[in-house]
Backbone as a chain_set.jsonl record, in Angstrom:
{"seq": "XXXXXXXXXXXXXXXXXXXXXXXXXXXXXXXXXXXXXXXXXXXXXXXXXXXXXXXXXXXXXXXXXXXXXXXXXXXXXXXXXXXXXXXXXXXXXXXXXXXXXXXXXXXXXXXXXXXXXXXXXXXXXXXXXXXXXXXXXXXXX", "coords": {"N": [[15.698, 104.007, 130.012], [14.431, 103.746, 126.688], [11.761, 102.7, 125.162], [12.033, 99.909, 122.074], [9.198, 100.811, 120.456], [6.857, 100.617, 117.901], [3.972, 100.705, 116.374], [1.974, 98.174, 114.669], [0.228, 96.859, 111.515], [-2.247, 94.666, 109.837], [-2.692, 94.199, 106.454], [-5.758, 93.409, 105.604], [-6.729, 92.082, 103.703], [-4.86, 90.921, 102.421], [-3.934, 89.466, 104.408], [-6.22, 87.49, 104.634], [-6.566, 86.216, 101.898], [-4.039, 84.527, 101.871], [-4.554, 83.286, 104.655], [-6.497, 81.788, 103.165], [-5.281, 80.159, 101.342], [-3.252, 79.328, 102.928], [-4.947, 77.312, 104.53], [-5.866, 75.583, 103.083], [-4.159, 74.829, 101.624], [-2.755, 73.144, 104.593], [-5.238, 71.471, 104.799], [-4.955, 69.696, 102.602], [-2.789, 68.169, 103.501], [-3.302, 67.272, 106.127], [-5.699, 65.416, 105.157], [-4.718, 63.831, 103.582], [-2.836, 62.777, 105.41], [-4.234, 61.864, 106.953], [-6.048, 60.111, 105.332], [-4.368, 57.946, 104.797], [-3.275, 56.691, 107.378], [-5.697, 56.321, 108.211], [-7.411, 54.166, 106.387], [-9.414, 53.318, 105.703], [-11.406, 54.206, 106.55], [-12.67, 55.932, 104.626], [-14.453, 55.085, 103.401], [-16.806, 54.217, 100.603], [-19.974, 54.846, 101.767], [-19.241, 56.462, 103.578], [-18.251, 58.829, 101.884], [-20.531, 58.971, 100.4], [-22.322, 59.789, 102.435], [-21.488, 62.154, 102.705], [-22.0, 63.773, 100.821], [-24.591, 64.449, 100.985], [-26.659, 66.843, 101.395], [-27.484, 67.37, 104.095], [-25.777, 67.613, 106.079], [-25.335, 70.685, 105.907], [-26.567, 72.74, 107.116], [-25.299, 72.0, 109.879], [-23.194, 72.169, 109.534], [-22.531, 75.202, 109.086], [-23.24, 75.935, 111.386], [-21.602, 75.343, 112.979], [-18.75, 76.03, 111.891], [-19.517, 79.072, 111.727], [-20.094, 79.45, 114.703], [-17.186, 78.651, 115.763], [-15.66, 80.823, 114.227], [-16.425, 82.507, 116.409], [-15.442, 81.745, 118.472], [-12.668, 81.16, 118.03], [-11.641, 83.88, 117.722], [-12.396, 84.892, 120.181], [-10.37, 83.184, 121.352], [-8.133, 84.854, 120.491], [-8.301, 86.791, 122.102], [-8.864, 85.851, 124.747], [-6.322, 85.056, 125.313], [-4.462, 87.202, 124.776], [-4.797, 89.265, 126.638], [-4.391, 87.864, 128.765], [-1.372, 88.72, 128.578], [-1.33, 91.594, 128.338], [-1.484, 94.636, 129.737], [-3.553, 96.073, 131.644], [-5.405, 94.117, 130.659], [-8.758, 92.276, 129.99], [-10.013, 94.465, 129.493], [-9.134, 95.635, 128.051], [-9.17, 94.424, 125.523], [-10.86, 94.708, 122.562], [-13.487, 93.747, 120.151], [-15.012, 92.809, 116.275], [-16.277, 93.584, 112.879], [-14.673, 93.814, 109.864], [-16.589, 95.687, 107.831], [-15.467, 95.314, 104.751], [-14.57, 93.691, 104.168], [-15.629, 91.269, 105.292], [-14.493, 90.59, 107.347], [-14.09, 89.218, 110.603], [-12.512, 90.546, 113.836], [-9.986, 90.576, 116.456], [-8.959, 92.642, 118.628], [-6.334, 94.029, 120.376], [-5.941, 96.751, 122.966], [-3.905, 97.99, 124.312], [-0.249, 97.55, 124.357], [1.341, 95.151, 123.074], [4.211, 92.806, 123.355], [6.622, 91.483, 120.873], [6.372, 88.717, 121.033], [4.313, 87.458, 122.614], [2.212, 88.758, 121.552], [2.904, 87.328, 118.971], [2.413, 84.488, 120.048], [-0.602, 84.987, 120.793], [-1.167, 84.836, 118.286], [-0.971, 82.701, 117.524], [-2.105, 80.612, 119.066], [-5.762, 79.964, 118.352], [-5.192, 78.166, 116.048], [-3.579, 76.242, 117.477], [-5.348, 75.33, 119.499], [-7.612, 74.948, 118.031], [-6.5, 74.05, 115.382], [-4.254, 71.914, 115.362], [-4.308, 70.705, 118.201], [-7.053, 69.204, 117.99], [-6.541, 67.816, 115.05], [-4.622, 66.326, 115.617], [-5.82, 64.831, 117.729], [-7.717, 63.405, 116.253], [-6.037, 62.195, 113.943], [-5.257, 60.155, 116.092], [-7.853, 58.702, 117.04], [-8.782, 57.817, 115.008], [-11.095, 59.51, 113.822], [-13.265, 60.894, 111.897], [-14.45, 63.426, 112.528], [-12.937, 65.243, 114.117], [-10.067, 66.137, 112.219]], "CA": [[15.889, 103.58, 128.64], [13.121, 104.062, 126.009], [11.781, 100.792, 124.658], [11.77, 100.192, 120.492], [7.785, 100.306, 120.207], [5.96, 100.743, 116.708], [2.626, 99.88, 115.87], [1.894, 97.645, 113.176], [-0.971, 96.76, 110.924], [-2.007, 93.801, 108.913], [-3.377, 94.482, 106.0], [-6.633, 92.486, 106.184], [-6.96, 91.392, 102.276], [-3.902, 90.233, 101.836], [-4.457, 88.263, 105.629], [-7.36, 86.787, 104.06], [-5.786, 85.461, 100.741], [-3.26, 84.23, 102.718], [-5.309, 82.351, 105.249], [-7.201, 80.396, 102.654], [-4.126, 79.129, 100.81], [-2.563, 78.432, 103.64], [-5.291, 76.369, 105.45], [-6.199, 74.485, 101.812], [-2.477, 73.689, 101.873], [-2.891, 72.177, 105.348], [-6.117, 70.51, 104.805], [-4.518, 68.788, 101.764], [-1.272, 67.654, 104.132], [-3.871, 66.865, 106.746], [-6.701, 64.688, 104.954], [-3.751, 62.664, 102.979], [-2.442, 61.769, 106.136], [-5.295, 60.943, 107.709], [-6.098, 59.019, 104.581], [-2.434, 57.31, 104.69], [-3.554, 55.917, 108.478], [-7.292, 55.452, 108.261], [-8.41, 54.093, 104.847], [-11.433, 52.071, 105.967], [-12.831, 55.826, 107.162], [-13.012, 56.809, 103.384], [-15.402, 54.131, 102.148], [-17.935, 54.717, 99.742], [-20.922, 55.122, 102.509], [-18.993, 58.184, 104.233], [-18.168, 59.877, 100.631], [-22.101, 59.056, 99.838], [-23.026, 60.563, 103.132], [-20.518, 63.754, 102.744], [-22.311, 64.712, 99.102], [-25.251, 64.873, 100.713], [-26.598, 68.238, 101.707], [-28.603, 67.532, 105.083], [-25.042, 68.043, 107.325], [-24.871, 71.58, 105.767], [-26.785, 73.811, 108.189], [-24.847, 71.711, 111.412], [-21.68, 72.783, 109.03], [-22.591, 76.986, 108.574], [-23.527, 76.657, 112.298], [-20.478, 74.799, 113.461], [-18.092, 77.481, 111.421], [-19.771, 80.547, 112.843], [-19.281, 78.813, 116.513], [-15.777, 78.363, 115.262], [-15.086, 82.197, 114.179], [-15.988, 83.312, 117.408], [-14.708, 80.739, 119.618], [-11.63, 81.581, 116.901], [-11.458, 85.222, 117.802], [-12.048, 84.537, 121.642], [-8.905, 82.633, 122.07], [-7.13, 85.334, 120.564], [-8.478, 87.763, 122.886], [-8.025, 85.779, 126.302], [-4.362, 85.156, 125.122], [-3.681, 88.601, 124.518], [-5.735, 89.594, 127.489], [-3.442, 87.516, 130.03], [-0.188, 89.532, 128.237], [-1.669, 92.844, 128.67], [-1.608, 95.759, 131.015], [-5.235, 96.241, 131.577], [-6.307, 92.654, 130.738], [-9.45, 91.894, 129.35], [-10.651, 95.61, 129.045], [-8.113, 96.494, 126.197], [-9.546, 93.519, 124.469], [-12.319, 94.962, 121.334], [-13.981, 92.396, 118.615], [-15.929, 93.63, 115.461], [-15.84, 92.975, 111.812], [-14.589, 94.765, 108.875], [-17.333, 94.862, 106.716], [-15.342, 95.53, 104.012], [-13.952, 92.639, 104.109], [-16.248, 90.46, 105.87], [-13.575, 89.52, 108.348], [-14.086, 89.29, 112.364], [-11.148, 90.556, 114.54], [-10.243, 90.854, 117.818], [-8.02, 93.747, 118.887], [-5.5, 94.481, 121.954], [-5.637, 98.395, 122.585], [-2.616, 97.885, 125.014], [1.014, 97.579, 123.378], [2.128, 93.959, 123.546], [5.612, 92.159, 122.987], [6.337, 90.605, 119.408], [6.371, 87.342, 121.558], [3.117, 88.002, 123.586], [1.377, 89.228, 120.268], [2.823, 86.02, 118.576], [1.244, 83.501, 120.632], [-2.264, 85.043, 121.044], [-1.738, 84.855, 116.955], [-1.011, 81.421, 117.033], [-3.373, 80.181, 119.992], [-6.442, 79.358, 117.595], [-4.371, 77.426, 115.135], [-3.034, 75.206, 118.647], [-6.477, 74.8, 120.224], [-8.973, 74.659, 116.888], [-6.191, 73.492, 114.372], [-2.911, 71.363, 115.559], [-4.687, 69.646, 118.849], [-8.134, 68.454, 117.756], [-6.358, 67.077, 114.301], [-3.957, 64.772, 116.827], [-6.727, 63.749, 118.029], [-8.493, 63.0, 115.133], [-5.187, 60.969, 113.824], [-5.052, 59.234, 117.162], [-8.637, 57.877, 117.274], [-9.451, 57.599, 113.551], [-12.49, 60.008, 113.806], [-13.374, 62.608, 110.621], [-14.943, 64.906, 113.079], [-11.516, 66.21, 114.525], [-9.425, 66.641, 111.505]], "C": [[14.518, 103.442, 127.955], [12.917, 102.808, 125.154], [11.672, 101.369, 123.007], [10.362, 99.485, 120.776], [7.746, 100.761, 119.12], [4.704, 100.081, 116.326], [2.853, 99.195, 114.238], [0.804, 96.543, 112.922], [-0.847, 95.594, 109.899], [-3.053, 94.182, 107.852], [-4.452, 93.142, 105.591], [-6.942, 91.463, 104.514], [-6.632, 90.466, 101.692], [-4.099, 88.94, 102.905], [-5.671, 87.382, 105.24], [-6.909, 85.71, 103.225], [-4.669, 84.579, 101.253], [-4.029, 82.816, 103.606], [-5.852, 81.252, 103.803], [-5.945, 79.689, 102.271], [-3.776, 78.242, 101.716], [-3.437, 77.246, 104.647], [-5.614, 75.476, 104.249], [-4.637, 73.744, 101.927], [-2.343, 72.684, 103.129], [-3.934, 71.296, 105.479], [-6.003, 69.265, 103.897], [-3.718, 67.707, 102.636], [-2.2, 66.469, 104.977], [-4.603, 65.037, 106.363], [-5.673, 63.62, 104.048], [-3.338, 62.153, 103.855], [-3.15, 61.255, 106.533], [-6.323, 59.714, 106.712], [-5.184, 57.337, 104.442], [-2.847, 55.991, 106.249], [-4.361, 55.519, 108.816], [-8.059, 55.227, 107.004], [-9.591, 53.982, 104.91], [-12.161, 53.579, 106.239], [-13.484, 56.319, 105.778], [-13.556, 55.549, 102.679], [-16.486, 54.733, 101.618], [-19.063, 55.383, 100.538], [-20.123, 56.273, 102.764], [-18.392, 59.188, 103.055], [-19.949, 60.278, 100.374], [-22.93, 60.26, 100.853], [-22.816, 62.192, 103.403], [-21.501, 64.593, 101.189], [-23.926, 65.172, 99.769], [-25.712, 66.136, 101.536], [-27.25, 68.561, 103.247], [-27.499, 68.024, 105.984], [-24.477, 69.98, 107.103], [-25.441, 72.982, 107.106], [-26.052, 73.718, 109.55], [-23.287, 72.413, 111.015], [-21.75, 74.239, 109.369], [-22.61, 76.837, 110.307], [-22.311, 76.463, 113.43], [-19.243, 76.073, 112.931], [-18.885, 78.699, 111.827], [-19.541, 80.695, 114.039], [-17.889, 78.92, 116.428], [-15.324, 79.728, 115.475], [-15.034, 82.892, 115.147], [-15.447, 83.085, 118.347], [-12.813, 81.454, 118.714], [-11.005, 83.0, 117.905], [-11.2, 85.461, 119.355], [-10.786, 84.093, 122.27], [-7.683, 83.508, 121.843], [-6.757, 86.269, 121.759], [-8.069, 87.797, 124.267], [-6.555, 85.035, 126.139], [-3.645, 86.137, 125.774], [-4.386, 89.426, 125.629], [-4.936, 89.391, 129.025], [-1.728, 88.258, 129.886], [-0.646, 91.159, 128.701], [-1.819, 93.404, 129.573], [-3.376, 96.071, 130.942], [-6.059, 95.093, 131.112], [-7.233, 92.775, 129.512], [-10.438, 93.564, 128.771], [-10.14, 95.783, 128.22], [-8.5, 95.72, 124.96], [-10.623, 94.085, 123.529], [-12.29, 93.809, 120.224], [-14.92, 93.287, 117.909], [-15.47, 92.52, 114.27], [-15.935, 93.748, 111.244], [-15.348, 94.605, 108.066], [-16.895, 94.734, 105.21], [-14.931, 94.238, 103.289], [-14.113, 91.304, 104.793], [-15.549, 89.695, 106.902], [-13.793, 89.86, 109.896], [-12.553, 89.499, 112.53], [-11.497, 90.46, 115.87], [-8.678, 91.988, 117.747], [-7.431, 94.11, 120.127], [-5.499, 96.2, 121.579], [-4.25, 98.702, 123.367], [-1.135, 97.367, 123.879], [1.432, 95.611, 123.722], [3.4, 93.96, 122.936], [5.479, 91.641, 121.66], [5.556, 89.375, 120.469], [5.004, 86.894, 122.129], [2.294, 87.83, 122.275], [1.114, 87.939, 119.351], [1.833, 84.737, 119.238], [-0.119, 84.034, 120.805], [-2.285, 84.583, 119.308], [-2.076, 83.543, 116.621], [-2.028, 80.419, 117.661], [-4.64, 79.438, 119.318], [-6.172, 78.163, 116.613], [-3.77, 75.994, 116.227], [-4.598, 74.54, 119.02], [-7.616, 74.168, 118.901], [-8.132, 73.684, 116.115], [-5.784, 71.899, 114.664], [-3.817, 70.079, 117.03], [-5.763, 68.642, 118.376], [-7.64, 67.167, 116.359], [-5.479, 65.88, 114.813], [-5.038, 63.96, 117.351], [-7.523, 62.896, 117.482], [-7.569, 61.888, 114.5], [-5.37, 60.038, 114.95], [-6.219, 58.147, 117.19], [-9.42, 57.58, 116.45], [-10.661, 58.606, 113.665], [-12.464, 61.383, 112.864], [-13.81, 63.231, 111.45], [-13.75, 65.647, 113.611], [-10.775, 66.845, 112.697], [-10.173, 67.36, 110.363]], "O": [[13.547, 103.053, 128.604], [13.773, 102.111, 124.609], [11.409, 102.507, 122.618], [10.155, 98.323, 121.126], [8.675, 101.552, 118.961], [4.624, 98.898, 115.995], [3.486, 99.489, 113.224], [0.49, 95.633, 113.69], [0.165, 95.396, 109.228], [-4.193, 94.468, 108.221], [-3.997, 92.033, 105.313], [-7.323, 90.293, 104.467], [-7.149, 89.614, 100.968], [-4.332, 87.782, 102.558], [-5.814, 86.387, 105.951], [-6.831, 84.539, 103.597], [-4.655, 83.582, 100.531], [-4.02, 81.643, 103.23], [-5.491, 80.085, 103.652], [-5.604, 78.674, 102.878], [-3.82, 77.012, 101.68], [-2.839, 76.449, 105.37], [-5.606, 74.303, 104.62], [-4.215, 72.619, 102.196], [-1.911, 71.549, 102.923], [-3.752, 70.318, 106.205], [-6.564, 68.184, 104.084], [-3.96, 66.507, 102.505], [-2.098, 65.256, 104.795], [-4.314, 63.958, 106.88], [-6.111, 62.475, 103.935], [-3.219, 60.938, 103.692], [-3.016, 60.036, 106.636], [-7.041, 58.81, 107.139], [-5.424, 56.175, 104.115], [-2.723, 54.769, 106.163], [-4.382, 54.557, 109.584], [-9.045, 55.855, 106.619], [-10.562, 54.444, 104.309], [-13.353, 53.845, 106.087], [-14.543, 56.945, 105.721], [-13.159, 55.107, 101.601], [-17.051, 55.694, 102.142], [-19.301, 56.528, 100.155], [-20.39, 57.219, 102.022], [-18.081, 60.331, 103.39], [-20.475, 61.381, 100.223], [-23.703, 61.158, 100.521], [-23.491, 63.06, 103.956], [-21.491, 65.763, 100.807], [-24.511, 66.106, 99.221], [-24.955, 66.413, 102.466], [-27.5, 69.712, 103.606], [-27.893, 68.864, 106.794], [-23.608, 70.523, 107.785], [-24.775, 73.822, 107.711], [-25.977, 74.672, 110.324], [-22.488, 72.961, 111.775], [-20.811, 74.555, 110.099], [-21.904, 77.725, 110.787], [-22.105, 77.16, 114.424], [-18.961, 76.972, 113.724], [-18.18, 79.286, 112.648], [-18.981, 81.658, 114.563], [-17.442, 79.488, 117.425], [-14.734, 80.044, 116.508], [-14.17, 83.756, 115.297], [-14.955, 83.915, 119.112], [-12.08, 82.258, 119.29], [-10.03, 82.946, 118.653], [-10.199, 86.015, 119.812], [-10.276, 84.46, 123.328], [-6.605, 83.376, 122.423], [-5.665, 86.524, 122.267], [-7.474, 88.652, 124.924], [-5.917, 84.538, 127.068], [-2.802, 86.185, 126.67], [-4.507, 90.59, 125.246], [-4.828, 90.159, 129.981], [-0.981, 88.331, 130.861], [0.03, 91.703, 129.574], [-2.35, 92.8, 130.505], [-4.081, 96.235, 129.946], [-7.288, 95.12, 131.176], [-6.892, 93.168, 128.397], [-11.285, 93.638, 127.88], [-10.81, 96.23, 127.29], [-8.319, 96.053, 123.788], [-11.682, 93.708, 124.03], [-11.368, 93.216, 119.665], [-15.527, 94.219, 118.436], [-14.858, 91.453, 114.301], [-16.81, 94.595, 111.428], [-15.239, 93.607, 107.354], [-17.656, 94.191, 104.41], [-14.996, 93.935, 102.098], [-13.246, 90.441, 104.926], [-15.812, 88.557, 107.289], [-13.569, 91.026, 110.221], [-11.636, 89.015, 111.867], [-12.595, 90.33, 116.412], [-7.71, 91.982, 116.988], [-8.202, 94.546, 120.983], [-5.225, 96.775, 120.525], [-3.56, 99.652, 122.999], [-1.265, 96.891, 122.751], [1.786, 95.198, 124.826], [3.765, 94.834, 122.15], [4.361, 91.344, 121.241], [4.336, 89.25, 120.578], [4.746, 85.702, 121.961], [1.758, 86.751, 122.024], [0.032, 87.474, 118.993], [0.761, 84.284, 118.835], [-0.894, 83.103, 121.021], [-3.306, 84.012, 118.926], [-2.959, 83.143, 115.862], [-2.662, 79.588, 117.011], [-4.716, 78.25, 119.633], [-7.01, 77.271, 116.48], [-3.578, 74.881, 115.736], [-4.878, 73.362, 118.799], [-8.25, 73.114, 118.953], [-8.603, 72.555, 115.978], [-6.485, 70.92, 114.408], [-3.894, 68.865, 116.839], [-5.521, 67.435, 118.336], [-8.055, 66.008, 116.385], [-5.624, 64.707, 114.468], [-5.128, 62.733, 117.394], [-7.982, 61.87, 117.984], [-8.03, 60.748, 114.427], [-5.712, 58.919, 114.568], [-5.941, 56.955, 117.314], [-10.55, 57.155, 116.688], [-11.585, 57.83, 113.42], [-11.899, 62.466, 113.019], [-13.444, 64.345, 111.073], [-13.761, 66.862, 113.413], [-11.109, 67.922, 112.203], [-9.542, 67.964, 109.496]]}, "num_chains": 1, "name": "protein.A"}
């Protein structure tokens, strides 16, 4: 029996536009709740100390760590699903579109495919912000 395979492509522009909304929409959801359960965190001193500009280079260097740590988790996801493993795995970036990927050259499952998609979003997004509710601390969420 011949399996239903088809490749399929995201177009990276729209995945972009997309992403921001949707993580501004959860950073809103986020930072209200974590407002909602830790007021005392948002006093004047840690607004005063957020405006000012000295935590910006630990920020640019923390988000670049991020994108590839990001891209990594999709890879050894989709790496442990795959026929050929970690060789089928390629990373680059479109420059057109200034976006990093990571790429399976092997065929995966929706299901397979799904979770490597979601993987970053579990480990970077969804755990660290639990933790960040749990022990009051702005550096998680």
């Amino acid at each position: 029996m011949e399996e239903n395979r088809r490749k399929v492509a995201i177009d990276l522009g729209k995945a972009n536009v997309f992403s921001v909304v949707f993580i501004l929409a959860l950073l809103l959801i986020a930072v209200t709740a974590y407002f909602l359960l830790w007021p005392e965190q948002f006093a004047k001193e840690t607004f005063r100390a957020m405006v000012q500009f000295d935590w910006m280079g630990p920020l640019i260097l923390m988000m670049t760590a991020g994108i590839v740590v990001h891209e990594l988790i999709h890879g050894l996801t989709w790496a442990c699903f795959a026929e050929g493993g970690w060789s089928t795995i390629k990373f680059g970036i479109v420059r057109e579109h200034m976006t990093p990927y990571c790429h399976c050259n092997a065929p995966l499952s929706k299901s397979s495919y799904m979770t490597g998609a979601f993987m970053p979003c579990l480990v970077l997004g969804i755990i660290p912000t639990l933790i960040g509710f749990v022990f009051g601390s702005l550096l998680f969420p």
